[in-house]
C-alpha positions as CSV (number, residue, x, y, z in Angstrom):
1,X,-28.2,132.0,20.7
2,X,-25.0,130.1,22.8
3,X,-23.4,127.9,20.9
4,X,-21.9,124.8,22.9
5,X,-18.4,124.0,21.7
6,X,-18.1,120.5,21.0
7,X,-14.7,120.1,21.6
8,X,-12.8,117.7,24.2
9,X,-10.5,120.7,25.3
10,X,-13.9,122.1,26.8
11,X,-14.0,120.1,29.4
12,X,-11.3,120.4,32.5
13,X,-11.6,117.7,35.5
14,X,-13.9,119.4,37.8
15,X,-13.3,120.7,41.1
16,X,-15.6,120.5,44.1
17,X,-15.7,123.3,47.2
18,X,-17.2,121.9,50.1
19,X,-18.7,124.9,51.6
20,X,-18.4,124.2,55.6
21,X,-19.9,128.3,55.7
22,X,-21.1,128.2,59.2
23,X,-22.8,124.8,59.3
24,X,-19.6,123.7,62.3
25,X,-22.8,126.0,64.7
26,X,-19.9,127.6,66.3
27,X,-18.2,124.6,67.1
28,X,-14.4,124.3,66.3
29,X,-13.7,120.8,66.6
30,X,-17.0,120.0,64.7
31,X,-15.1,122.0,61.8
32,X,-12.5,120.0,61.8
33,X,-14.2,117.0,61.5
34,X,-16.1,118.6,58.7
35,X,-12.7,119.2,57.2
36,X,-11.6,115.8,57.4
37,X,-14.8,114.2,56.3
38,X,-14.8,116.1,53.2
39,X,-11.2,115.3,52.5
40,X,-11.0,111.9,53.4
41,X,-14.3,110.5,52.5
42,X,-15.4,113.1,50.0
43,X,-12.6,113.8,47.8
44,X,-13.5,117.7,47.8
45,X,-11.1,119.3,46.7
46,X,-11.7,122.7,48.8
47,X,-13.0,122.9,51.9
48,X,-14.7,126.7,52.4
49,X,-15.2,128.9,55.3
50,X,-16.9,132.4,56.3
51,X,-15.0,135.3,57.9
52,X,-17.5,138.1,59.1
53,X,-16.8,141.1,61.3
54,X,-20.4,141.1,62.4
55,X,-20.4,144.9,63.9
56,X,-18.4,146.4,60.9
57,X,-21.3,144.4,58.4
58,X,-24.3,145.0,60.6
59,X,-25.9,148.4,61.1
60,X,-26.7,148.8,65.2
61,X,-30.3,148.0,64.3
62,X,-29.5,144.8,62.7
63,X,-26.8,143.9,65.3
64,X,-29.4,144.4,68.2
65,X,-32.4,143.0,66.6
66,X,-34.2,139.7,66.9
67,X,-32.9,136.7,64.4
68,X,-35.5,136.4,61.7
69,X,-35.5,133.4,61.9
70,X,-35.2,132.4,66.1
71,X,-35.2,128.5,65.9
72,X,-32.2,128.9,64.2
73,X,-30.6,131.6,66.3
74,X,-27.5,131.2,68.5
75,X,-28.1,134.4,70.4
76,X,-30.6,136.9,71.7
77,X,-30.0,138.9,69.2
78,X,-28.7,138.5,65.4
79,X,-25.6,140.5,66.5
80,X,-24.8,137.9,69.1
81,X,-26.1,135.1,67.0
82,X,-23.1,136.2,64.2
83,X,-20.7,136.3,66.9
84,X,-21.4,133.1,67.8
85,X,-20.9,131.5,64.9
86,X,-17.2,133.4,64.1
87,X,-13.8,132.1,64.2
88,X,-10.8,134.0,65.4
89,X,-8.2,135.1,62.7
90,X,-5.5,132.3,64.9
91,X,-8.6,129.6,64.8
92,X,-8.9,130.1,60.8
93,X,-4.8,130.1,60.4
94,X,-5.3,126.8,62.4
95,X,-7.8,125.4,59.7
96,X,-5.8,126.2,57.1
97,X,-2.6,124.4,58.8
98,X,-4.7,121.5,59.7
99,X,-6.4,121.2,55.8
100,X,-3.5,121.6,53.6
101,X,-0.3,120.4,55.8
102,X,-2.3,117.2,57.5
103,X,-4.7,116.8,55.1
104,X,-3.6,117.7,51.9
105,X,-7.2,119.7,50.8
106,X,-6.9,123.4,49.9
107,X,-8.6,125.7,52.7
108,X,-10.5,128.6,51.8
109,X,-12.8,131.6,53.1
110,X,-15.7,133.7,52.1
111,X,-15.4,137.4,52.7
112,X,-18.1,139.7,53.5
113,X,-16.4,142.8,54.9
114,X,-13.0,145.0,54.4
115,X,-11.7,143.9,58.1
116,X,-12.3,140.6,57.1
117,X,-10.6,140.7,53.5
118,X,-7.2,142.2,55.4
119,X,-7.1,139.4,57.7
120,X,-7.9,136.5,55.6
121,X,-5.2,138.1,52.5
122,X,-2.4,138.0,55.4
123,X,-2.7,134.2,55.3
124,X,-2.6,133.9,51.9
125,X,-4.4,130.9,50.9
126,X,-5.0,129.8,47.5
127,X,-8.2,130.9,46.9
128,X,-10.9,133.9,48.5
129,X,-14.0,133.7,47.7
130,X,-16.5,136.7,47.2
131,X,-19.8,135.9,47.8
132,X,-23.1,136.9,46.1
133,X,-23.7,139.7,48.5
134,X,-20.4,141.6,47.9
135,X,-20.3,140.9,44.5
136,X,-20.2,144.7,43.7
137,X,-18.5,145.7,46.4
138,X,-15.7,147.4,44.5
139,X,-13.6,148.6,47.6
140,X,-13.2,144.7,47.9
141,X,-12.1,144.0,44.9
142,X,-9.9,146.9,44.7
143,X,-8.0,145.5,47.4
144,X,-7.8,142.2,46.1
145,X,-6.1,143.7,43.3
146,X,-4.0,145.4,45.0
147,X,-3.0,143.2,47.5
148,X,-3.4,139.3,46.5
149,X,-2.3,137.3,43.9
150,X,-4.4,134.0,44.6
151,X,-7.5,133.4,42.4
152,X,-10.4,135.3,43.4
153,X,-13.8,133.1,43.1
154,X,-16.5,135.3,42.8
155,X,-20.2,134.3,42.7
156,X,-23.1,136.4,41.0
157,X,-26.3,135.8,42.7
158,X,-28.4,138.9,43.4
159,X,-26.1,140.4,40.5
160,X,-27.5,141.3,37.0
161,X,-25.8,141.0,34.1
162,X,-24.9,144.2,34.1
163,X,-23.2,144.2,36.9
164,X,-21.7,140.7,36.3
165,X,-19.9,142.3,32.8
166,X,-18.9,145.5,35.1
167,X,-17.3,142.7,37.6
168,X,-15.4,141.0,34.6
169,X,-14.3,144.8,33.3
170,X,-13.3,146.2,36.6
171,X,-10.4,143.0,36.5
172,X,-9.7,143.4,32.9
173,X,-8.8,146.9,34.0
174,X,-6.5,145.9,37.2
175,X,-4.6,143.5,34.6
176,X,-6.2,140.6,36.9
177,X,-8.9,139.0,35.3
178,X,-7.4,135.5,34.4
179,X,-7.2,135.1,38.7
180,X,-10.8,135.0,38.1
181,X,-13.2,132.5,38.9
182,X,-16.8,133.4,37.8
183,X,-19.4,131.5,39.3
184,X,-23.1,131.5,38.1
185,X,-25.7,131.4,41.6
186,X,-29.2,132.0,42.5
187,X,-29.0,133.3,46.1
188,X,-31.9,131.1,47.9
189,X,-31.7,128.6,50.4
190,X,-32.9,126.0,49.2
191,X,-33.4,127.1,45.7
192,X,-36.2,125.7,43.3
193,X,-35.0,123.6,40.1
194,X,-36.8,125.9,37.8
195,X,-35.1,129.0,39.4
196,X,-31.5,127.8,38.9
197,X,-31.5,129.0,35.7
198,X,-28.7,126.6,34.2
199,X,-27.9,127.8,30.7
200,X,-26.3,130.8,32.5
201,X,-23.5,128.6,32.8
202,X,-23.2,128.4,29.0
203,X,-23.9,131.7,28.8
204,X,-21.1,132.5,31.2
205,X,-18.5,129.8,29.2
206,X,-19.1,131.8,25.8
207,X,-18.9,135.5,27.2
208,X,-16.5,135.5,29.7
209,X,-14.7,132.1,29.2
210,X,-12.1,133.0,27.8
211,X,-11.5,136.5,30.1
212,X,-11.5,135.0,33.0
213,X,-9.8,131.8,34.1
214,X,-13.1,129.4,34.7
215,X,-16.3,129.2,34.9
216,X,-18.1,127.8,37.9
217,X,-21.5,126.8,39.8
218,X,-22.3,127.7,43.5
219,X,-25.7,125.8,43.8
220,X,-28.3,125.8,46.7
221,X,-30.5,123.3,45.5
222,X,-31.7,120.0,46.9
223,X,-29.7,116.8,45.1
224,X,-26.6,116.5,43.0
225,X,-28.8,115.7,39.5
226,X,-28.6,118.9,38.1
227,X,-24.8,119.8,39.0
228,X,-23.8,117.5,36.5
229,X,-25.7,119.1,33.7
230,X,-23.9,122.6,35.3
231,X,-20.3,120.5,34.7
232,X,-21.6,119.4,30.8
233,X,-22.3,122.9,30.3
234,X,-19.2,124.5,31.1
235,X,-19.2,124.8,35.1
236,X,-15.3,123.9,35.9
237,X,-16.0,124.7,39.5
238,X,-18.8,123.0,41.5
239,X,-19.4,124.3,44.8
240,X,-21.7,122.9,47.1
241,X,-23.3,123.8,51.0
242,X,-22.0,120.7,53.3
243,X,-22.9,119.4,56.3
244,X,-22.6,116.4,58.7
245,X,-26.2,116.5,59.4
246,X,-29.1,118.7,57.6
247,X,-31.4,118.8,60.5
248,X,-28.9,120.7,62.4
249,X,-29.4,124.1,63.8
250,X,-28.7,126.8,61.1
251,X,-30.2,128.5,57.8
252,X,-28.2,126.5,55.6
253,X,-27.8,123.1,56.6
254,X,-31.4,122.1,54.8
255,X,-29.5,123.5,51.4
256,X,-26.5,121.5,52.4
257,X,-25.3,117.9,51.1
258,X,-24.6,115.2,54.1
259,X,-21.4,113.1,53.8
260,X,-23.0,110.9,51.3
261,X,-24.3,113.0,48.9
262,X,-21.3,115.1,48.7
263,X,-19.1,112.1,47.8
264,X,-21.4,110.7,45.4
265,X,-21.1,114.3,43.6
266,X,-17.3,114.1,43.4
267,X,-17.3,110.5,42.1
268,X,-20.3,111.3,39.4
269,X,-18.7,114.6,38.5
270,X,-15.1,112.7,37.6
271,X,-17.7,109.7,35.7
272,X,-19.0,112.5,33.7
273,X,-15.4,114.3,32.7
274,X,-14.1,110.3,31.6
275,X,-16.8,110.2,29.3
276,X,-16.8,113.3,27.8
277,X,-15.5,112.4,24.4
278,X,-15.4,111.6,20.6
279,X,-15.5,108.2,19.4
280,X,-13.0,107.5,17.1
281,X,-13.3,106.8,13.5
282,X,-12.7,103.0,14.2
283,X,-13.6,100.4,17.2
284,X,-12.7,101.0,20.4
285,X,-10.3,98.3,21.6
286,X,-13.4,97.3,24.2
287,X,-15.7,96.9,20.6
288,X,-13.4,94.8,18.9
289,X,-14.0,91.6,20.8
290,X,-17.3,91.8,21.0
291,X,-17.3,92.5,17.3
292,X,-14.9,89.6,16.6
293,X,-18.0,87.7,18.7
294,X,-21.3,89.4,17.2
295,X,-21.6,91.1,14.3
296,X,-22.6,89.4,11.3
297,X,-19.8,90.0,9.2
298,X,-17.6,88.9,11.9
299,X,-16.1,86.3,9.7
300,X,-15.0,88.7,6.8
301,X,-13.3,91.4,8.8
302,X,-10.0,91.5,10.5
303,X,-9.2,93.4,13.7
């Protein structure tokens, strides 16, 4: 059975990743205004990228074949169709100049291959995220170890728990657990209510909450509702698809939140971590004139 700790000190302020991914289509100035937007109007506090090497990640029968999916596709084939949608290692050091020095919101990148782990550790930025689909993909994290001293946020979709308790051993081991940042997913796109499977999250804040340095969400679901029960239940980290427009060409943009939604997140999420806390044994100083103005015994009490 998990036990939620009812203590204030549970709580940090929550962070939100606005995961850009590859919802810019390509498009480098459309990336920076999704940087901005989410900085300025959102109040994310991470803006999040993907680095692929699409030839090192792709086996020459994946690379040359048809996109599953072709409306979506940016090329003839899903090879090209990757390459499209990649930035240069220059045009991501240029993100990351334009986020934190103009903008003041921390830049980050998704890694799915060792060429692009190398690049993305030479510009150091203050967070990598591993995603679902490398989440044992030890040579990875070996290197992280080795060679990066930023937290590592890692999300566990398509990973059992097994594998998830490996994770969390494997950076005990390295002496480099409390970079960690353990994030409970379901990998779909969108993702059903019923198969977000939220008491993870409690699960995740009682086992490893205390090994690693937080506990967070990456969720692919439709809305913002259920990201503040992910926050009341011990998600630190709340990390969310974004776009500027969900019926834009791409896989993810329907699993996305639009301007809008993402700020209402931020602005609910901080609501939520006001409230979260113990009355004291007497009034609140917000009670007391309305006491001094309706309770009965109004008259016979002082204060």
């Amino acid at each position: 059975m998990i036990n939620l700790v009812l203590d204030e000190s549970y709580y940090e302020e929550p962070k939100v990743v606005a995961e850009i991914g590859c919802n810019h289509m390509g498009d480098f100035e459309i990336a920076k205004e999704m940087v901005k937007i989410a900085k300025i109007y959102c109040n994310a506090d991470v803006v999040k990228f993907q680095k692929r090497n699409p030839k090192e990640l792709l086996t020459p029968e994946e690379y040359n074949s048809p996109h599953p999916n072709p409306i979506h596709s940016f090329g003839k084939t899903y090879g090209e169709h990757r390459e499209f949608l990649e930035f240069t290692i220059e045009q991501h050091y240029q993100l990351k100049e334009y986020a934190e020095k103009e903008l003041g919101i921390i830049y980050s990148t998704s890694i799915w291959d060792m060429t692009s782990a190398r690049q993305i550790v030479e510009l150091n930025p203050k967070l990598i995220k591993i995603p679902s689909a490398c989440s044992t993909y030890w040579e990875m994290h070996d290197y992280l170890c080795k060679n990066y001293n930023g937290e590592i946020h890692i999300s566990t979709g398509m990973t059992t728990r097994d594998e998830v308790e490996q994770i969390v051993q494997f950076y005990e081991e390295k002496g480099k657990a409390k970079n960690v940042v353990l994030y409970h997913c379901t990998s779909g796109y969108p993702v059903p209510f019923e198969d977000t499977m939220l008491l993870e999250i409690a699960r995740f804040k009682e086992k490893y909450g205390k090994r690693v340095k937080a506990i967070g969400f990456s969720g692919h679901h439709k809305g913002i509702a259920i990201d503040i029960a992910a926050y009341t239940l011990g998600a630190k980290w709340i990390e969310r698809h974004f776009t500027l427009d969900r019926t834009w060409k791409g896989t993810d943009q329907a699993a996305s939140l639009e301007p809008d939604g993402l700020r209402k997140l931020k602005r609910d999420l901080l609501a939520t971590y006001k409230s979260l806390k113990f009355k004291p044994e007497g009034l609140l100083e917000i009670e007391k004139t309305q006491a001094k103005k309706l309770r009965w015994d109004r008259h016979n009490k002082d204060w």
